[in-house]
N, C-alpha and C positions, 0 to 999 in steps of 0.2 A: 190515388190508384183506383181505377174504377172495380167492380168488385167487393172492394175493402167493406170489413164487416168490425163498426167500433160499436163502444156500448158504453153510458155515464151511466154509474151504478150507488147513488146516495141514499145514503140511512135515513127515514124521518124522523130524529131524533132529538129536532132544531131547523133552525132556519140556516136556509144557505148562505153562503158571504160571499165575498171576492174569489177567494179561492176557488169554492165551487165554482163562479162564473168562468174563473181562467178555464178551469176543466171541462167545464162544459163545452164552453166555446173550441177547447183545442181539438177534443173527440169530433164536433162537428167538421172543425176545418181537417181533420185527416180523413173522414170518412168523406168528402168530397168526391160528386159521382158516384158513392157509392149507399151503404145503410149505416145510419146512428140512428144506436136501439136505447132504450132509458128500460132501465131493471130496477124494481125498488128492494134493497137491499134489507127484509122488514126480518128478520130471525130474531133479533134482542125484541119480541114482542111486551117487553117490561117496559122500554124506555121507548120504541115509537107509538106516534101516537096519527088518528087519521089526518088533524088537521094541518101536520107538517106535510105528510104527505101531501093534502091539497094544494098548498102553498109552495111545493117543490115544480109543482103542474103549473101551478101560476106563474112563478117569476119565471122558467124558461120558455113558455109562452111569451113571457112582456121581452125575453129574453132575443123571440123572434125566432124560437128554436120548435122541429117539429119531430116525431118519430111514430112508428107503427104501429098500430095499435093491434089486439089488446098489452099493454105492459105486464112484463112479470115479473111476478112477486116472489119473493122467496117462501114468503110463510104458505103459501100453495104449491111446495117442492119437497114436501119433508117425504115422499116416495121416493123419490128420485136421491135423494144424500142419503137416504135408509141402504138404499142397492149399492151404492158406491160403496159404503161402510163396511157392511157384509160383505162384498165381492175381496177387502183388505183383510177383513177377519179369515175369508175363507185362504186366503195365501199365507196367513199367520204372521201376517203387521201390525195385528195390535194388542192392546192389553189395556186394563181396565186400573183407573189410578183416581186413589182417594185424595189423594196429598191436596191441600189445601199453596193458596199462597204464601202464608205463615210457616208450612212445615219447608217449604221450598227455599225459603230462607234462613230456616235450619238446618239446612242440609248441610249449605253453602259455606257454613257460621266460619269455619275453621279458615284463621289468616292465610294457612298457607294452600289454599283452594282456591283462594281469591274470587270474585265474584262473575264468571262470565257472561255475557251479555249477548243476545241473538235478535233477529228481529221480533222476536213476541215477548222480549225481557228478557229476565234471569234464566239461563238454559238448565233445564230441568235436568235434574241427576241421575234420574233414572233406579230411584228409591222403588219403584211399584212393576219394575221388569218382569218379574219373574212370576206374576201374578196370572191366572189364564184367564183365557173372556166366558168361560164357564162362571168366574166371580163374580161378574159385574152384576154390580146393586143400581137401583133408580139412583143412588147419591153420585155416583161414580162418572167423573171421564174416560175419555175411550183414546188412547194415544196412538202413535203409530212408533214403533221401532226404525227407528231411523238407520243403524247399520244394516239391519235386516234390507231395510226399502231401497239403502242404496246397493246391495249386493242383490238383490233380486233386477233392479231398475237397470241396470251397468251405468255405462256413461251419462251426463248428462250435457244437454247443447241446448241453449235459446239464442234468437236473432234478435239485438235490441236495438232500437230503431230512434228513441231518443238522444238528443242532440249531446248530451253530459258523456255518454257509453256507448255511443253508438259502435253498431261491431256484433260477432260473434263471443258468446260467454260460455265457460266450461264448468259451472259449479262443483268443487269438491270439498267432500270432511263434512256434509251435515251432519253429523252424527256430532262432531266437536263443535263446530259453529252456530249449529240450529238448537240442536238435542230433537228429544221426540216432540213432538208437537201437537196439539191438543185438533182432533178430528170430530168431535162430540162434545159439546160440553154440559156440563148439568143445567136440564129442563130446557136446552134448544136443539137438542139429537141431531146438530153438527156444528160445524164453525166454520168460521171466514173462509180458510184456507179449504174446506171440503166444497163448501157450497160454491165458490166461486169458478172455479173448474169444473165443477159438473153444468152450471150454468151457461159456462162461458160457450163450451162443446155443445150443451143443446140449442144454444144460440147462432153458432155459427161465426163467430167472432174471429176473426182473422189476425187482430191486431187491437191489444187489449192497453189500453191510455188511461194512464192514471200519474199520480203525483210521484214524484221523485222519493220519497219517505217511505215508498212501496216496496223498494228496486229490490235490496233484499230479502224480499218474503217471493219474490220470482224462482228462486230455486225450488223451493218445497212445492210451488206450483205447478213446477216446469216435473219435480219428481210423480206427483200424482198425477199429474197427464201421462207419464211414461208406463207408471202402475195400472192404472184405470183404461191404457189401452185410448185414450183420449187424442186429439189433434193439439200438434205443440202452434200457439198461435203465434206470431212477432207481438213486442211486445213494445211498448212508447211512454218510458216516463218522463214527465215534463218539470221545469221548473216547479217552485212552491211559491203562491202570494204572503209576503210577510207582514209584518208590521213595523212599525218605525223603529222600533226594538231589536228587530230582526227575528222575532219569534213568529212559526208558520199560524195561520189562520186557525181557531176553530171554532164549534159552535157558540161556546160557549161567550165569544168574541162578537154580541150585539149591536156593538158599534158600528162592525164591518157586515150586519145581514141586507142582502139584497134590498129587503123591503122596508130600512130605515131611509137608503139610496133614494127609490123609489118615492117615498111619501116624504122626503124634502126636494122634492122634485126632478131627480137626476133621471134624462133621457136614454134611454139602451144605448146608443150609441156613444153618450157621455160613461156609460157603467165601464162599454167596453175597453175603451180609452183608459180608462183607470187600470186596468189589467193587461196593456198593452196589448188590444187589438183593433 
């Protein structure tokens, strides 16, 4: 679609593998005609490091891949998720929550609770509700009220454009399926889910391409776009690269990085054949 505005948005946290190549390559082939933008995803400033970075620049260069310059970073947007954050706080979406992941599993303990499960894990009980953001300490997460977000938000709609779902989606019940969700977390003053839509919006992204293990974290997306007043983009998630096992790719999978590929001599065009393209 000419127009079309995608964006491959990876962590330096590691080297890329297969996976990332398929992703790469897919954001490229849909932004055809039009802009593929590379965002480096740097907020867990604990675990990236420059030289992954450099090495993400390298192999989708060898990759044969090119985008606009200058790239942006996350860790030079912590303004910009500051205003978003406070713009929730001033609607009275959030609250300030010390729970650890230990207490979170004690919440849940009791058999007949059973343990529910969301896209960011164990859906949070909502132990720290009643808490106001006048409490909140340096140690503290900043949550969002999820029935509040969706009774403030009304309905929700995203267009998915991926070949699995593709269609019109109507997300309901985050509050039962998501729970509240973590918008700040301790020492990176926001997270995945905040920064990514604020980016996404100053970016101009029309049509946001990512891995299939994403699809339901699309609602909580598609809800802060509607809160923040943000553009609802279409949205493309793709197959996953596996392994023989059938377990999806990840960093920590050295066998499958790019630049093992590469330094046994495999040509970009043999990488991309391996990920069916």
């Amino acid at each position: 679609m000419a127009g079309r505005v995608t964006r491959f948005a990876p962590s330096p946290t590691g080297p890329l593998h297969l996976g990332h190549a398929f992703s790469a390559l897919t954001v490229w082939q849909r932004a055809a005609g039009g802009t593929a933008l590379l965002r480096i995803e740097d907020i867990d400033r604990s675990r990236c490091r420059p030289e992954w970075e450099a090495q993400i620049f390298d192999d989708l260069h060898w990759l044969g891949l090119a985008w606009s310059e200058p790239v942006l970073r996350q860790s030079d947007r912590g303004g910009a998720y500051h205003a978003a954050l406070d713009r929730l706080t001033a609607m009275g979406l959030t609250y300030p929550c010390r729970c650890s992941r230990a207490d979170i599993r004690a919440a849940l303990a009791a058999p007949q609770e059973g343990v529910p499960v969301g896209p960011d894990g164990i859906v949070y009980p909502g132990t720290c509700r009643g808490r106001p953001m006048a409490e909140a300490g340096p140690d503290d997460a900043i949550r969002l009220d999820m029935a509040r977000a969706e009774e403030h938000a009304g309905g929700l709609r995203f267009h998915e454009t991926g070949p699995e779902a593709e269609g019109w989606h109507a997300p309901q019940d985050l509050a039962r399926s998501v729970g509240d969700v973590v918008l700040a977390r301790r020492g990176f003053g926001t997270s995945y889910h905040l920064a990514v839509v604020v980016d996404d919006a100053a970016q101009g992204v029309t049509e946001v391409v990512r891995g299939a293990d994403l699809f339901e974290a699309t609602a909580i997306h598609v809800l802060l776009q509607r809160l923040l007043g943000l553009p609802v983009p279409d949205f493309h998630h793709h197959r996953l690269i596996r392994d023989a096992a059938g377990k999806r790719l990840a960093k920590r999978d050295d066998s499958k990085a790019l630049a093992k590929y590469r330094a046994e001599g495999l040509s970009p065009a043999e990488v991309r054949a391996l990920v069916g393209f």
